[in-house]
N, C-alpha and C positions, 0 to 999 in steps of 0.2 A: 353540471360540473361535479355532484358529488361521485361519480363515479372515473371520477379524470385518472386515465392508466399511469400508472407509475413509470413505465417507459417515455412518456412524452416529457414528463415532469425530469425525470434522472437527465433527458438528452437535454436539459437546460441548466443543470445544476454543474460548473465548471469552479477548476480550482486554481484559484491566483492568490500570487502570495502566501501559499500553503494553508489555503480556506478555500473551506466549500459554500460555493456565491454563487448568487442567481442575478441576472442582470435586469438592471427598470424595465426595459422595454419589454422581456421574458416576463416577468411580473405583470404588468399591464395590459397584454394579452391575456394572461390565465384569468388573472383578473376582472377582464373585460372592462377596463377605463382606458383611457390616453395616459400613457408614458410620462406627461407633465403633471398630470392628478396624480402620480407617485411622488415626482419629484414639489410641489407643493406642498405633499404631505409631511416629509422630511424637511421643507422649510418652517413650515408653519409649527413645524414641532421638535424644534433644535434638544430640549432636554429629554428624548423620547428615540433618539435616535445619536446613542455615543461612537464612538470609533469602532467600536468593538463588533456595531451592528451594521455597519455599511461606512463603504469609502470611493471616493471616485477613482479612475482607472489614471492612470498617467496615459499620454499618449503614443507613447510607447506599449503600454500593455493594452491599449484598444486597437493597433495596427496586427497586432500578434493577435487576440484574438478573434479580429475580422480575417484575418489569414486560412483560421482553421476553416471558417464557412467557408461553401465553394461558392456559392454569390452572396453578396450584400444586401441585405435590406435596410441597409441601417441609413444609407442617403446622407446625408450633410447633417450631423448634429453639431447643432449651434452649444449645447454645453456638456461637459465631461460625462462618460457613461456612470450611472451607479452602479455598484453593486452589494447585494444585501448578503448576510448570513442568516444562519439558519433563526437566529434570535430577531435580526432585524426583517425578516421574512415573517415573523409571527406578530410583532410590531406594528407592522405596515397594517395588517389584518384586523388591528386593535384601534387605528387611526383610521381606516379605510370605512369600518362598519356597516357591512353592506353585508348581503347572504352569501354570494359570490366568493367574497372575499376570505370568508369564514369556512365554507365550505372548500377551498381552494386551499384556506392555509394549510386546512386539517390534516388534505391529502399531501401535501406539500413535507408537512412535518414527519409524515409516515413514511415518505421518501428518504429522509435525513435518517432518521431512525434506521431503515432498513442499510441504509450505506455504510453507515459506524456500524452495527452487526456486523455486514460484512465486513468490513475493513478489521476490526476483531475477531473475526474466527479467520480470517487470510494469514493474520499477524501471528496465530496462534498454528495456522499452518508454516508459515516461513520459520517459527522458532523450531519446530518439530525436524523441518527439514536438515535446520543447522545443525539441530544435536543430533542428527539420522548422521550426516555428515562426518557431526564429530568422532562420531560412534565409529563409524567405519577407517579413520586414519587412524585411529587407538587402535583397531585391529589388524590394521595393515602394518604399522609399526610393532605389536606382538607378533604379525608373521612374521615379518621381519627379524624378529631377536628368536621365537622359536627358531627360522631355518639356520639361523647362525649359531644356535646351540648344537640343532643338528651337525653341522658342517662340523663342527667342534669335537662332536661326539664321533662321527667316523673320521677325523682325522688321528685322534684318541685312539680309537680300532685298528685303524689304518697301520699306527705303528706301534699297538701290541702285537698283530702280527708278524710284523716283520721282523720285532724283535723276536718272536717265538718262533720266526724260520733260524735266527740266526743261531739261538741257544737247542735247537733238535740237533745239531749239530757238535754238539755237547751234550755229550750222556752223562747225567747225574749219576752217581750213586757207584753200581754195577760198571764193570768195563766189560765189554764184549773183547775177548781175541780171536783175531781170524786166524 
């Protein structure tokens, strides 16, 4: 397990309720226990396990994301799904105490790590993009008032000349006699 790829671990880690959570029975596989020696753990050790670090799914949010699988394994669970965060994920590893476990959180936590990396330099690309954006309407409204200064400026031309057709026509100064 110390070598468990980061892709197997990522395609487990799903985000409900705007957190990123792993589910028991996800857990108990990498784990290599039964799904209810999770759920135990988290009974047996209610002040080691606050909201912040796992909650169960409504079931509404476990139909949704049995939806996303294209089969189920999940058969008839007789009680609500958990799911853990990245803190209750390291938790579980602290209650579990096994090599497994430990080794599993490790890479587990490398995972998380690598995600918020990500998720920070994306964020730092989407700000880039908006002010790439902005940048570019501020210059398109400069085109804009330059070419209208332009228009402004040969319509300015437009009728110096015509006033200077009208005044050739009028000889300053000298009279010519024909």
């Amino acid at each position: 397990m110390e070598n468990l790829p980061q892709e197997v671990i990522q395609s487990r880690i799903y985000e409900i309720r705007n957190l990123k959570v792993m589910l028991d029975s996800d857990l108990a596989k990498l784990y290599e226990v039964e799904t209810k020696r999770i759920n135990e753990a988290v009974k047996n050790n209610p002040d080691k396990f606050p909201d912040d670090f796992y909650f169960e799914l409504t079931e509404e949010e476990s139909e949704i994301l049995k939806s996303k699988f294209s089969t189920s394994s999940w058969g008839g669970r007789r009680k609500a799904t958990k799911v853990f965060t990245e803190q209750g994920v390291y938790m579980l590893a602290t209650v579990l105490k096994s090599k497994v476990a430990t080794e599993v959180t490790i890479n587990i936590m490398r995972t998380f790590t690598k995600l918020r990396e990500f998720a920070l330099t994306y964020k730092d690309i989407i700000i880039e993009l908006k002010n790439l954006k902005d940048d570019v309407k501020l210059s398109q409204n400069q085109t804009n008032q330059n070419s209208e200064n332009i228009k402004t400026a040969f319509e300015i031309l437009s009728q110096i000349l015509e006033d200077s057709k009208n005044t050739q026509d009028k000889v300053m100064g000298f009279r010519v006699e024909k």
